[in-house]
VEXTOR-100845 format. One record per residue: chain; x, y, z of N, C-alpha, C in turn. Coordinates in steps of 0.001 Angstrom, whole numbers, plus 500000, padded with zeros to 6 digits. Example, Ala and Ser with C-alpha at 12.3 -4.5 7.8 and 13.67 -1.06 7.14 Angstrom:
<recs>
  chaine      nx      ny      nz     cax     cay     caz      cx      cy      cz
       A  513190  494310  507800  512300  495500  507800  513200  496700  507800
       A  512850  497750  507080  513670  498940  507140  512900  500030  507870
</recs>
This chain:
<recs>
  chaine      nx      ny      nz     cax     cay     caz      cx      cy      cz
       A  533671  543456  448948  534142  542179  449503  534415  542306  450996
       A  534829  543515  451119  535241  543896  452651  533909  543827  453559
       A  532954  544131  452900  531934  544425  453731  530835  542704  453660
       A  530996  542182  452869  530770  541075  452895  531277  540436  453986
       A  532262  540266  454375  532968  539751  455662  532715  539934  456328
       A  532597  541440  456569  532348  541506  457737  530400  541410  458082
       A  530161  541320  457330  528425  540779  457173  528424  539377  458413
       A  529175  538672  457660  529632  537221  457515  529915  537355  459037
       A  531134  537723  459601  531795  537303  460687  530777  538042  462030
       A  529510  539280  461475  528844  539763  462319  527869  538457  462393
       A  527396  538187  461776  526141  536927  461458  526819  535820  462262
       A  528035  535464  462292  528685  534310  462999  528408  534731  464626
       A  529106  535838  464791  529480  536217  466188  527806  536201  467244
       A  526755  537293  466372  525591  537043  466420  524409  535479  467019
       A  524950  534483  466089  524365  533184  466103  525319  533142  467195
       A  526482  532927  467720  527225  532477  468731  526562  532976  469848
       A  526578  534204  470090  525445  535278  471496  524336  534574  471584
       A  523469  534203  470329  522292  533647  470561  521935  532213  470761
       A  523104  531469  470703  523234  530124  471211  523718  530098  472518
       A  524802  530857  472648  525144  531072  473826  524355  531228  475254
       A  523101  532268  474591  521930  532653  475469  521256  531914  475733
       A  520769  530812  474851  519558  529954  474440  520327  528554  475486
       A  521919  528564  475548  522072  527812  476237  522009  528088  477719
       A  522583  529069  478042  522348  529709  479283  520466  529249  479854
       A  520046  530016  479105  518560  529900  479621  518302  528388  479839
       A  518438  527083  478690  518342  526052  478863  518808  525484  480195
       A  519833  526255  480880  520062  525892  482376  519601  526418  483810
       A  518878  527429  482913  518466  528239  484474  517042  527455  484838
       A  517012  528021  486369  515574  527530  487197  514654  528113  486563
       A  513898  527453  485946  512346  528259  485737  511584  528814  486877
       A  511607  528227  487608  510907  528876  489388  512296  528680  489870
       A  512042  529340  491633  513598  528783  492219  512739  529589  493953
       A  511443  530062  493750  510970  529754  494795  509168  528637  494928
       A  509213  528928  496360  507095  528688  496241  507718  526605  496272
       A  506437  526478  496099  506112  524992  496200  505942  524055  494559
       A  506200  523126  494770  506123  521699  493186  504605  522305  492817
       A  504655  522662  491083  503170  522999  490324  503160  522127  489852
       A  501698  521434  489755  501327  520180  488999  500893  520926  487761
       A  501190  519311  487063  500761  520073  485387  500455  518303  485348
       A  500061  518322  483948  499511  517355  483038  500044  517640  481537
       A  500369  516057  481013  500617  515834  479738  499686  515465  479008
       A  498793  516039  478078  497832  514881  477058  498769  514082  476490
       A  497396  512991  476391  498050  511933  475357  498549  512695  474222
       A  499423  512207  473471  499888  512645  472018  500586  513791  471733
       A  500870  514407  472929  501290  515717  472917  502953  515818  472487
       A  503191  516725  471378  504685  516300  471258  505519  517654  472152
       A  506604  518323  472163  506874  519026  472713  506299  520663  472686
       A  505807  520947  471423  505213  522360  471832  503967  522521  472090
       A  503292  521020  472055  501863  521103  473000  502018  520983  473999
       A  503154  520471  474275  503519  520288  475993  503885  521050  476923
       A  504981  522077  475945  505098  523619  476130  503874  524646  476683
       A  503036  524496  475929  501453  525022  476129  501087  524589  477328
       A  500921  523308  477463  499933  523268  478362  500794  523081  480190
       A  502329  523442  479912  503034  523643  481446  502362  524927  481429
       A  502751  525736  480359  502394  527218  480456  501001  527662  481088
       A  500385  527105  480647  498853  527188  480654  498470  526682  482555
       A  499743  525375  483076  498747  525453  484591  499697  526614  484919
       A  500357  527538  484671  501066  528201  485389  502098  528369  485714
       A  502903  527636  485217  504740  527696  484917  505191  529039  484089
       A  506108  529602  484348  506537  531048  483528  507387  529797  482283
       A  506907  529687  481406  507916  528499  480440  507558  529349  478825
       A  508567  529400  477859  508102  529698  476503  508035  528391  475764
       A  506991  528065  475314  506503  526640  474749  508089  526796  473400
       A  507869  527993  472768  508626  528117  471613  510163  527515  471537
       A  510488  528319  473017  511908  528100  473140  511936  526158  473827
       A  511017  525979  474367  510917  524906  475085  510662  523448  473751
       A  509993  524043  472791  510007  522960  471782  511390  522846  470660
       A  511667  523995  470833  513190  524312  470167  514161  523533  470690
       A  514197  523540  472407  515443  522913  472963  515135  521346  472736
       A  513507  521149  472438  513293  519703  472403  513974  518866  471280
       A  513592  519481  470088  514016  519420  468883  515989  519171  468673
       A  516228  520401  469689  517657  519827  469641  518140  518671  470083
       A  517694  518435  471013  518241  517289  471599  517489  515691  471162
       A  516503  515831  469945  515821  514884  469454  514997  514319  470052
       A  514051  515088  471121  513394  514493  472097  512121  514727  471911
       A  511562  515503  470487  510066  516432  470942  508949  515263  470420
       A  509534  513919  470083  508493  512723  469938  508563  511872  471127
       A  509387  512248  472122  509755  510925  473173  508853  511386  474101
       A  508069  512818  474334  507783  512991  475381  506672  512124  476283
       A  506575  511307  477622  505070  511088  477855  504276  511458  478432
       A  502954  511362  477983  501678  511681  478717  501444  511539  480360
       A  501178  512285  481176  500656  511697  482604  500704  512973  483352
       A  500995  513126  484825  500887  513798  485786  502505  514213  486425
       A  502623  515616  486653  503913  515699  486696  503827  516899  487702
       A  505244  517101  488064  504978  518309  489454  506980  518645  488745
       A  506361  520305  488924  507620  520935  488632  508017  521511  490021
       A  509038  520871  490279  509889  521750  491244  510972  522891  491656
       A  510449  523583  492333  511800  524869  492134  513263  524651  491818
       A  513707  525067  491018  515192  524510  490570  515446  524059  489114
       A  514247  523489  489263  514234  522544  487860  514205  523772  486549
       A  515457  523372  485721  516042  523859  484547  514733  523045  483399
       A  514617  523618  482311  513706  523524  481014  514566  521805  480578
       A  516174  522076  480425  516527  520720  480306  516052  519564  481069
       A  516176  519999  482329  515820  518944  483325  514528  518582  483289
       A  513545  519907  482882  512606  519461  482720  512161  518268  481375
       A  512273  518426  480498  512480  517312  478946  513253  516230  480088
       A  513800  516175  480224  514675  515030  480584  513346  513852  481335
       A  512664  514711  482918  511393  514388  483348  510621  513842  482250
       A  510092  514797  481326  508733  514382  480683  509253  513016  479745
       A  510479  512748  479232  511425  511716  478108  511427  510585  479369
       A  511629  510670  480130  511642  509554  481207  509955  508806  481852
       A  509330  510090  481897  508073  509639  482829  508221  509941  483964
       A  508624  510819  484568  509019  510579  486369  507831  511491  486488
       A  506518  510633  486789  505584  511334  487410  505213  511528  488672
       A  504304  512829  488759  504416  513175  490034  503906  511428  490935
       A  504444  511620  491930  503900  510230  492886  502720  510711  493807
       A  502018  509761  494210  501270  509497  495571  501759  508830  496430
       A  501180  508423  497327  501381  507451  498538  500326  507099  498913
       A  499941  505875  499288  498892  505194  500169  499275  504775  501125
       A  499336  504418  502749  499494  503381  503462  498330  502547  503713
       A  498715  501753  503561  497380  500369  504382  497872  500192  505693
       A  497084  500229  506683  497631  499672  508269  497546  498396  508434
       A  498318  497726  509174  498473  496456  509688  497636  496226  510633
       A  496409  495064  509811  494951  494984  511251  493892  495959  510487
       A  494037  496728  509693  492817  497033  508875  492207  495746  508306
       A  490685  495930  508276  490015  495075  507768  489980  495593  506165
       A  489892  494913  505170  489729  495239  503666  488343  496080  503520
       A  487505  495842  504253  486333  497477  504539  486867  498788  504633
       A  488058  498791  505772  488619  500319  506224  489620  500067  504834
       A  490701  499101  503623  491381  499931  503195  490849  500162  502103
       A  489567  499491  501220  488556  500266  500436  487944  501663  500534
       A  487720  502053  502087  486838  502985  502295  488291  504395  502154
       A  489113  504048  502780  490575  504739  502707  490727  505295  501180
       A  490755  504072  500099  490616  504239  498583  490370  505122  498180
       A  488798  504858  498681  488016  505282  497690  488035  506922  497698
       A  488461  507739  498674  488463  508921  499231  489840  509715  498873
       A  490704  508845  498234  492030  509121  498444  492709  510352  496575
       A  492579  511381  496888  492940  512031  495693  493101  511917  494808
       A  494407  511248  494803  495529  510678  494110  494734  509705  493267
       A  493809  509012  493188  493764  507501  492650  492392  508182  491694
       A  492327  507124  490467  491242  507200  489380  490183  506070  490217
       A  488984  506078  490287  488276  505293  491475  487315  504694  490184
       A  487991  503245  489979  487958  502841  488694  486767  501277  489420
       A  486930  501583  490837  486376  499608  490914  485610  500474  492122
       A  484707  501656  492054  483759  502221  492877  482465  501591  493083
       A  482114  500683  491891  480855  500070  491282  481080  498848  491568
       A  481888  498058  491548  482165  496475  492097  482064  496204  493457
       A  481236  495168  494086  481242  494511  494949  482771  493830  495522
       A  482753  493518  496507  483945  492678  496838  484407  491296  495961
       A  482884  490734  495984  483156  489342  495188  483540  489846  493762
       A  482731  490573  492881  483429  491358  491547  484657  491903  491434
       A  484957  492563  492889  486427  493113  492542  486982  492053  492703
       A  487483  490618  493531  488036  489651  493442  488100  488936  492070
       A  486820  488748  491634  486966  488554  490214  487770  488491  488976
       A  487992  489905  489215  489304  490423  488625  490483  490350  488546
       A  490715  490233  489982  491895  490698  490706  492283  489055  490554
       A  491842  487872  491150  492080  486188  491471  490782  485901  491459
       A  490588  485264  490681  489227  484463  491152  489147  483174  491961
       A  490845  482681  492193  490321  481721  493135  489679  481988  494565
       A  489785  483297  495163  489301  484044  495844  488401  484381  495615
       A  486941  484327  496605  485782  484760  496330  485500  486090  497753
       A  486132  485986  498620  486337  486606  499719  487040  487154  499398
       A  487589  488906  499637  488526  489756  499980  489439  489869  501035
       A  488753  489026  502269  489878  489576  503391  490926  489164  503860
       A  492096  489630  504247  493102  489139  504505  493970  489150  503186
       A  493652  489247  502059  494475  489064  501000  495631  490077  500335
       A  495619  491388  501006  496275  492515  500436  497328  492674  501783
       A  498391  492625  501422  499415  493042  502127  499394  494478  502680
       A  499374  494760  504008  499796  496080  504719  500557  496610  504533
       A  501118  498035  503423  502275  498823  503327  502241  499974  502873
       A  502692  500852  502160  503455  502206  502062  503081  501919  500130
       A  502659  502396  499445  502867  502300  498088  502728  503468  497248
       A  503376  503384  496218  503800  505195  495906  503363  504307  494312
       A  502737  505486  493910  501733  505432  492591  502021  507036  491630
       A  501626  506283  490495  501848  507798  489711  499980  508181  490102
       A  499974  509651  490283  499004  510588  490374  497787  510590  489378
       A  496736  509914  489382  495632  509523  488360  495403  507966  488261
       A  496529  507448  488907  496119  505701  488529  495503  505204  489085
       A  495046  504059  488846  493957  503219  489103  493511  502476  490649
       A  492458  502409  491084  492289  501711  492360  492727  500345  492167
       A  492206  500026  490695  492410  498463  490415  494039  497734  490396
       A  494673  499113  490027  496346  498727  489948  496755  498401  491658
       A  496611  499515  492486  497104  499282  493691  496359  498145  494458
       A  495128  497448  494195  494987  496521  494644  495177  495191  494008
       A  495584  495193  492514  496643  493574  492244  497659  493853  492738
       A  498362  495047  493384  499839  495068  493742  499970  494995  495056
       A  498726  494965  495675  499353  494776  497130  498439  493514  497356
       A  497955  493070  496615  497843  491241  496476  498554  490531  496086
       A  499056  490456  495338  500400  489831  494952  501309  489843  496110
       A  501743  491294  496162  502751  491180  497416  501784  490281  498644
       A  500863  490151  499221  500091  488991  499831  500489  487880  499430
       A  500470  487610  498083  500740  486133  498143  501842  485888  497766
       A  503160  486509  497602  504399  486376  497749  504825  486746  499321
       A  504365  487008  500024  504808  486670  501254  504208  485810  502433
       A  503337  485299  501900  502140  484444  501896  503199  483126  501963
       A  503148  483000  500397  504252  481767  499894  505707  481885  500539
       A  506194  482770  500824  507752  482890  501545  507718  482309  502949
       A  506459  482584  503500  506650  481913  504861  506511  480606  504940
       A  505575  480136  504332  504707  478986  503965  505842  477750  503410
       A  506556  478353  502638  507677  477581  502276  508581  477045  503401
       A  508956  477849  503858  509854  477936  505260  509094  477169  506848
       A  507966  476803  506898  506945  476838  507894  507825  474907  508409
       A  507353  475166  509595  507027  473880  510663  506325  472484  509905
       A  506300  471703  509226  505534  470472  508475  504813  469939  509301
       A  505012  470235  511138  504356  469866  511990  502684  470932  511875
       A  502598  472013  511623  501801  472835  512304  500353  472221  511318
       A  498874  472592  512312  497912  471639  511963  497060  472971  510802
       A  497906  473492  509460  497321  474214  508599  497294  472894  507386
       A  495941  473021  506569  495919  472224  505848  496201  473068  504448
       A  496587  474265  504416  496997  475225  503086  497752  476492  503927
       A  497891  477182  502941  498268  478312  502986  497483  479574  503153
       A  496082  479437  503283  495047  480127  503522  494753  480100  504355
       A  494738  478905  505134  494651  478786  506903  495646  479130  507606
       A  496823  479150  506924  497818  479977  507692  497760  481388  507800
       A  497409  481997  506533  496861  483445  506357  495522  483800  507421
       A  495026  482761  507609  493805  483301  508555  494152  483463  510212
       A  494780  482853  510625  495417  482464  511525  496618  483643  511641
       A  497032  484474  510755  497930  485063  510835  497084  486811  511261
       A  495941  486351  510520  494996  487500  510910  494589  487702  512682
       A  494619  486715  512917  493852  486308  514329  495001  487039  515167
       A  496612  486672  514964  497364  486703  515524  497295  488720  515440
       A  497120  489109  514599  497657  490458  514400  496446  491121  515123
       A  495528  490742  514955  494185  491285  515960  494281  490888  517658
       A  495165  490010  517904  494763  489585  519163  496529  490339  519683
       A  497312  490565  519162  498369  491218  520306  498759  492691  520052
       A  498899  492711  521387  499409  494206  521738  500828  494332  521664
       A  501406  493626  521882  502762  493465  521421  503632  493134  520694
       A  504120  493383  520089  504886  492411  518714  505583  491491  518656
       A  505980  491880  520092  507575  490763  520743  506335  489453  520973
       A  505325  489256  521286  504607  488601  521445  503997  487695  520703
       A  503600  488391  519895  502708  487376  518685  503715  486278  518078
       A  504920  485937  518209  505157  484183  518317  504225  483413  519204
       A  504354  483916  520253  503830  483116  521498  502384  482856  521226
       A  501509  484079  521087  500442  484429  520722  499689  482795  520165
       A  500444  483065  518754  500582  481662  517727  500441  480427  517831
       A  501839  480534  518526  502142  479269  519529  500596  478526  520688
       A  500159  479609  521314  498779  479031  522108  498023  478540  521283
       A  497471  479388  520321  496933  479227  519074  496792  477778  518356
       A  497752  477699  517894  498395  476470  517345  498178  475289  518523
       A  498590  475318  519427  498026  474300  521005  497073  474186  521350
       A  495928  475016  520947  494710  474736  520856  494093  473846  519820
       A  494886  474192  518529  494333  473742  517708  494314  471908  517419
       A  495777  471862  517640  496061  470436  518123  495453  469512  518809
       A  495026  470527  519648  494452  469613  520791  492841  469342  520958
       A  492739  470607  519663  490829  470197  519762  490192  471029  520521
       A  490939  471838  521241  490233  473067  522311  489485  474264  520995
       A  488883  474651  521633  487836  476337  521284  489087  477008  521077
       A  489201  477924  519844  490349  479383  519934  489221  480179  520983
       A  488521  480390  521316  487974  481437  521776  488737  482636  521944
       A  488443  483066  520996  489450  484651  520507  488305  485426  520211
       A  488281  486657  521389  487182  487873  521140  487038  488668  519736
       A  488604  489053  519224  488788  489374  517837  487508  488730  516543
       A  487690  487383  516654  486816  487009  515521  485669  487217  515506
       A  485005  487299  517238  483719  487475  517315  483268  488966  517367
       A  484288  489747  517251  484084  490865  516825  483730  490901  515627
       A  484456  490492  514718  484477  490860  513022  483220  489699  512854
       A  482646  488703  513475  481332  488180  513033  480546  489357  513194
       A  480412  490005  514352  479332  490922  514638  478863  491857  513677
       A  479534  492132  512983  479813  493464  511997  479388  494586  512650
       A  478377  495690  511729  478843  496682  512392  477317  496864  513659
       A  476836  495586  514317  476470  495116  515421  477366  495215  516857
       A  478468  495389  516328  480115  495463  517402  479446  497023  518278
       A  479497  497402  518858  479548  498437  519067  480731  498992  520636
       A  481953  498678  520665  482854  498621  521677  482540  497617  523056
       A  481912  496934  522509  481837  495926  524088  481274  494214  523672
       A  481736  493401  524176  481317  491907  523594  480326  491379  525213
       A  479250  491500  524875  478417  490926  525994  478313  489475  525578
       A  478161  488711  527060  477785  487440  526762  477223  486998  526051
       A  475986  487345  525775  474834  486584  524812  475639  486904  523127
       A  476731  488116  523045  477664  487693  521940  478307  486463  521565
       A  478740  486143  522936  479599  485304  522865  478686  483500  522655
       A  477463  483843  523021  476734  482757  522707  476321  482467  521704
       A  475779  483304  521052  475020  484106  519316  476084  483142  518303
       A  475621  481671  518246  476446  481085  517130  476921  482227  515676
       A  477633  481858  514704  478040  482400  513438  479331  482208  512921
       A  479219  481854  511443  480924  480999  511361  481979  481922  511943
       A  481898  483125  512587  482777  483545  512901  483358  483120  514305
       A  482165  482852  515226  482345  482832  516630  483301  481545  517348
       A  484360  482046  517555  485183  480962  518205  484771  480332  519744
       A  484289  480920  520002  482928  480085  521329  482492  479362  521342
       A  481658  479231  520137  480982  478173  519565  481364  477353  518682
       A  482577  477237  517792  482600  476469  516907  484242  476341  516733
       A  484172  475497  516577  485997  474706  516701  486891  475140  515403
       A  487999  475136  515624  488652  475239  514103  489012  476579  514070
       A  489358  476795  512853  489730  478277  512388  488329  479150  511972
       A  488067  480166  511783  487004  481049  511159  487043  480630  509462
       A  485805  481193  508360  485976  480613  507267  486884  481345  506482
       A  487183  482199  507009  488015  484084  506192  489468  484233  507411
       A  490172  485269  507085  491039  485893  507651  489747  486794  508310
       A  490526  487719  509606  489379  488397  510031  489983  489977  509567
       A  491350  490154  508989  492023  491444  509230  492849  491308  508013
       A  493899  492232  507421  495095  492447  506874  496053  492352  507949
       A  496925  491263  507833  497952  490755  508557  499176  491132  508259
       A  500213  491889  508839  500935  492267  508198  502468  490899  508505
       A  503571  491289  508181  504643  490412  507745  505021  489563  509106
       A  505247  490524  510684  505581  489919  511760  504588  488656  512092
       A  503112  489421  511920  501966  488030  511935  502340  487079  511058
       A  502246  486922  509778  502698  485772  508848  504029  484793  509575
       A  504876  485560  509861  506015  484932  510308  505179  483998  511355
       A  504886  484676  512481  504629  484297  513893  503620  482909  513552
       A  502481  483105  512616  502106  482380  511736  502372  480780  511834
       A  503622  481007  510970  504028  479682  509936  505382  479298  511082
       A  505694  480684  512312  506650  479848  513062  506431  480132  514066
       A  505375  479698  515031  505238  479962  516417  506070  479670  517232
       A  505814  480130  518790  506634  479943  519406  506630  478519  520207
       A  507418  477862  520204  507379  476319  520758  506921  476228  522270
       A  505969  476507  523031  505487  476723  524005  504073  475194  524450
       A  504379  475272  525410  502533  474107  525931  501666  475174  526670
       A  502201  476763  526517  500916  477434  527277  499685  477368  526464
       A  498358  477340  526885  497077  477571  526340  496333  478117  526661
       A  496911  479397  527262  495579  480107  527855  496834  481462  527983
       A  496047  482920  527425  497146  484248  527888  495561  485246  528036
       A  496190  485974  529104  495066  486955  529681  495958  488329  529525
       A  495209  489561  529306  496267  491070  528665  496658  491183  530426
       A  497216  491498  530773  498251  492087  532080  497281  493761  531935
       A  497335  494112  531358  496576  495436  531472  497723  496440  530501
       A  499092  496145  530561  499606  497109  530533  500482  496624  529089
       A  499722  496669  527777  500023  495921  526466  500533  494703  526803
       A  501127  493997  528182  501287  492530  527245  500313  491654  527918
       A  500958  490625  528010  500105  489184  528186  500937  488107  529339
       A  499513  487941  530109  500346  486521  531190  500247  485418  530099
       A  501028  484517  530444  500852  482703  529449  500642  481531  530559
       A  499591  480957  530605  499172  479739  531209  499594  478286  530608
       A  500082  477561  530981  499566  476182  530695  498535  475351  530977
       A  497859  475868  532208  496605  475056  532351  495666  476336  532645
       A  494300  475421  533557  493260  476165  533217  493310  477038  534652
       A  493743  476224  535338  493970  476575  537520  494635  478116  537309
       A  496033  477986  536290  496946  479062  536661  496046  480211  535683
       A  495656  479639  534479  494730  480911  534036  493707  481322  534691
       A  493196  480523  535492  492101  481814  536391  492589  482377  537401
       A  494066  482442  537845  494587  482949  538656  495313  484388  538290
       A  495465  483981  536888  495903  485671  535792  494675  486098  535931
       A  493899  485340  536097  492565  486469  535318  491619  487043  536468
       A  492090  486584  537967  491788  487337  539284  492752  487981  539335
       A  493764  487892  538996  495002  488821  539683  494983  490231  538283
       A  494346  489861  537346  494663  491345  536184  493230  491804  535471
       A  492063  491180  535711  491184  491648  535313  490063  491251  536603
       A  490239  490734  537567  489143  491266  538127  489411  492090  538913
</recs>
């Protein structure tokens, strides 16, 4: 009987050391130097396939002990599938905790403000991070998808910063930075002048393009607008080099010679009155504003100063007097 006990109270003390340990380990860094290892989850994987396959890109991890701790904590069905980056520090708990949540590894894209939807496709399509799912679609096809009241692409994707899980889709990041387009699209638009001569919200978007292509300054592009808009009123030419750039395509080659500027095409503001039939650029938020709230001005005529900004004319006398005094 004596020795029974003490069987007993060795077997207790025993399981205590080995929980004890098992907890310990459950807290230590699996790495704790070097750089984040990417790994991958398969679909369906419950915790000791998941175990496997950290192990497998190269994590020092025991699937065994790692599906064990899963099990304790009732987690080895919650885990999900995707792209993940282990970082130095990170405990086996912390890790389950990651894979039970989803916190996959991220990307980043930026779109620039004044990219044409050519440069942030071509950006895309090149970009690691992304599954290049709309490689085969045309512009008008990818619109398709994306809005079909849109048959044109440009101008429609908002300029920004967007952080993606690692493998996803081209097609995701471009309904999401369309949308954000037309929620800030609609925010200005709401808020806008009832005076200004846009007959939608698409002509304001185009116009917002013009604005983001034509200044060098930011403090500026109200004003910018504002001429803009005074032209338009009044029935004058925008004659804005910008658009007749983006008519040219890739005919542009850094210089706009006259006979450009003659060379009818719905783009050319030289020749043809009104707005262009498209945005010419991705406009980002200051343009939209400047947009839908120009600056209350009667100048109609601004020539670059040379040195990023702009003189502002009201007539035609004082603009050829900017334009001997800074460009010839």
């Amino acid at each position: 009987m004596a020795f029974f006990k003490k069987l007993v109270v060795c077997t207790v003390i025993a399981a205590i050391g080995a929980g004890a340990t098992f907890a310990y380990w459950a807290q230590q860094p699996i790495t704790t130097e070097g750089e984040a290892i990417a790994f991958a989850i398969a679909p369906g994987s419950g915790a000791h396939a998941a175990g496997q396959q950290i192990l497998d890109a190269g994590i020092p991890i025991e699937p065994l002990l790692f599906n064990l701790l899963a099990r304790i904590e009732g987690k080895t069905s919650k885990i999900k599938a995707g792209s993940y980056e282990l970082k130095p520090g990170t405990s086996p708990q912390r890790l389950i905790t990651q894979l039970v949540r989803g916190e996959f590894a991220q990307e980043s894209l930026t779109i620039i403000e004044g990219w044409t939807f050519r440069q942030m496709r071509q950006v895309m399509a090149v970009h690691p991070g992304l599954k290049h799912d709309t490689a085969q679609l045309s512009d008008r096809e990818l619109m398709a998808k994306i809005s079909p009241e849109y048959a044109q692409p440009e101008g429609l994707f908002f300029p920004d910063t967007y952080l993606f899980a690692k493998g996803a889709s081209e097609m995701q990041i471009f309904k999401q930075a369309h949308v954000a387009m037309i929620a800030r699209l609609a925010e200005a638009w709401d808020k806008r002048d009832p005076a200004l001569p846009y007959k939608n919200p698409y002509e304001a978007l185009i116009m917002a393009s013009i604005v983001e292509k034509e200044t060098g300054q930011k403090s500026e592009r109200a004003m910018i607008a504002g001429v803009f808009v005074n032209r338009l009123k009044t029935g004058m030419l925008l004659q804005t080099d910008p658009t007749v750039i983006y008519g040219m395509g890739d005919a542009y080659q850094g210089k706009i010679r006259k006979r450009d500027l003659e060379a009818d095409n719905p783009y050319n503001t030289y020749t043809r009155g009104g707005l262009p039939p498209t945005p010419i650029a991705l406009p980002g938020a200051q343009s939209l504003t400047a947009a839908l709230a120009p600056a209350r001005t009667e100048a109609l005529y601004f020539v670059a100063r040379g040195n990023g900004t702009s003189e502002f004319s009201n007539n035609l006398p004082d603009h050829n007097r900017a334009v001997n005094k800074y460009q010839r």
